[in-house]
C-alpha positions in Angstrom: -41.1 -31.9 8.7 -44.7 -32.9 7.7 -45.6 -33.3 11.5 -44.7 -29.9 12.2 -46.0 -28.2 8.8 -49.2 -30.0 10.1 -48.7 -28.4 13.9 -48.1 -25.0 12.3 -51.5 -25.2 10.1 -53.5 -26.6 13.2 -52.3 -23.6 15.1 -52.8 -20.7 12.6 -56.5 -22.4 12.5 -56.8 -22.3 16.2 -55.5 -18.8 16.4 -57.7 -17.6 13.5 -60.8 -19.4 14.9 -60.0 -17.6 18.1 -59.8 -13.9 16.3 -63.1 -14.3 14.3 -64.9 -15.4 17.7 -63.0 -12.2 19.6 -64.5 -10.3 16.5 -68.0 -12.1 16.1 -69.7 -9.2 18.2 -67.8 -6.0 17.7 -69.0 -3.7 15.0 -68.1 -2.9 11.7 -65.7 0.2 13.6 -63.6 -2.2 15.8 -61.2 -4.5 14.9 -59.1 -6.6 18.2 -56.1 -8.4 16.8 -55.7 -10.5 19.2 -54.7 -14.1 19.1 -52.6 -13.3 15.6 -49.0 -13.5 14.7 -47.6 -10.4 13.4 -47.8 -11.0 10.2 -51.4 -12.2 10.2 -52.7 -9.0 12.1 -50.7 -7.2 9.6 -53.2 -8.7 6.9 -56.4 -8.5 8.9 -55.9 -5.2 9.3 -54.9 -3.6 5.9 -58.2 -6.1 5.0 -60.0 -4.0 7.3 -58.9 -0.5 6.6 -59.6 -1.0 3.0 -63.3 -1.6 3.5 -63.7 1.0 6.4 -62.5 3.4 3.1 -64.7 1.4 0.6 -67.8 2.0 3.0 -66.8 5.6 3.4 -66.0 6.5 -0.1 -69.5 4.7 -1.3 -71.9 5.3 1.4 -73.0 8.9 3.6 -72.2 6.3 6.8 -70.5 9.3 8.3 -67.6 6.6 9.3 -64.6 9.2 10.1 -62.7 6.7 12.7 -62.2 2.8 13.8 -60.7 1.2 16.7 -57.8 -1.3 16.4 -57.1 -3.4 19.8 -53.9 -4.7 19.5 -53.5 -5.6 23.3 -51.0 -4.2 25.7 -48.3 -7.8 24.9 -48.6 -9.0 28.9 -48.9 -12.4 27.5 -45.8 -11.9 25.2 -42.9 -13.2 25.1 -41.0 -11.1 28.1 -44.2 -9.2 28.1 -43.3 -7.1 25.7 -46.1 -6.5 22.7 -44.5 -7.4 19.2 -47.9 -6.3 17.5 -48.6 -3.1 18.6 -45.4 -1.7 17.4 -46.1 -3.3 14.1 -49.6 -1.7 13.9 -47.9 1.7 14.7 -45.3 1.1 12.5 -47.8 -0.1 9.3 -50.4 3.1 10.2 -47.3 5.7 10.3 -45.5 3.9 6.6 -49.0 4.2 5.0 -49.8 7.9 6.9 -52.5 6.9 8.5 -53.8 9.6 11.4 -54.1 7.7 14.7 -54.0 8.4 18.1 -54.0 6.6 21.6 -57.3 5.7 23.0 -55.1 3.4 25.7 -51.7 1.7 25.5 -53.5 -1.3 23.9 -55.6 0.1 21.1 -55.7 3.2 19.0 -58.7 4.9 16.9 -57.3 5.3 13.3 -58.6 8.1 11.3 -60.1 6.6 8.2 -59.3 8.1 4.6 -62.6 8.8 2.8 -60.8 11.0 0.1 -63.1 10.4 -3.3 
C-alpha cells in the first residue's frame, strides 16, 4: 500500500510538472489541461476562472473571453476524451457561456458582473 500511495504521488507530480510546463508560455487567456486527471483539471480550471473574473471585475483589462484546451482524448483510454465532457459539463452546472473554437478547446465567456 505505501509503494503504491508513493507511485500515485510521483505520478500526480509528473503530470502536474508536465501541465505547468504545457502552460509556462500561454497567456493569462489560455488555459490547456492537458496531462491532468479529471478531477485535477476540474480544480485548475475553477482556479482559473475565478481569477480571469477577479482581473475583470478589478481592472479595465477589457478581458471578455479565455480559451480552455482540453484536448480531443486520442490518447485516452479507447480514445475517447473523459475531460472534455467534464469541462462541458462543469461550464454548463455553473452557466458559463461557451462555445466551440474546435472539438478540443472552447473559449468560455468570462463573468465580469460587479
Amino acid at each position: 500500500r505505501e509503494l503504491n500511495s508513493h507511485i500515485k504521488a510521483s505520478q500526480k507530480q509528473s503530470q502536474m510538472e508536465l501541465f505547468l510546463q504545457a502552460n509556462k508560455d500561454n497567456t493569462n487567456t489560455k488555459l490547456d489541461l492537458h496531462y491532468l486527471h479529471t478531477a485535477d483539471a476540474i480544480k485548475q480550471l475553477q482556479q482559473f476562472i475565478s481569477q480571469r473574473e477577479s482581473m475583470a471585475r478589478t481592472s479595465s483589462s477589457g478581458l471578455k473571453s479565455v480559451e480552455v484546451v482540453t484536448g480531443k482524448g486520442t490518447r485516452s483510454e479507447n480514445g475517447k476524451s473523459r475531460l472534455r465532457p467534464a469541462v462541458q459539463n462543469w461550464l454548463e452546472q455553473k452557466n458559463y457561456s461557451y462555445t466551440e473554437v474546435n472539438c478540443g478547446c472552447f473559449r468560455v465567456v468570462i463573468k465580469s458582473d460587479k
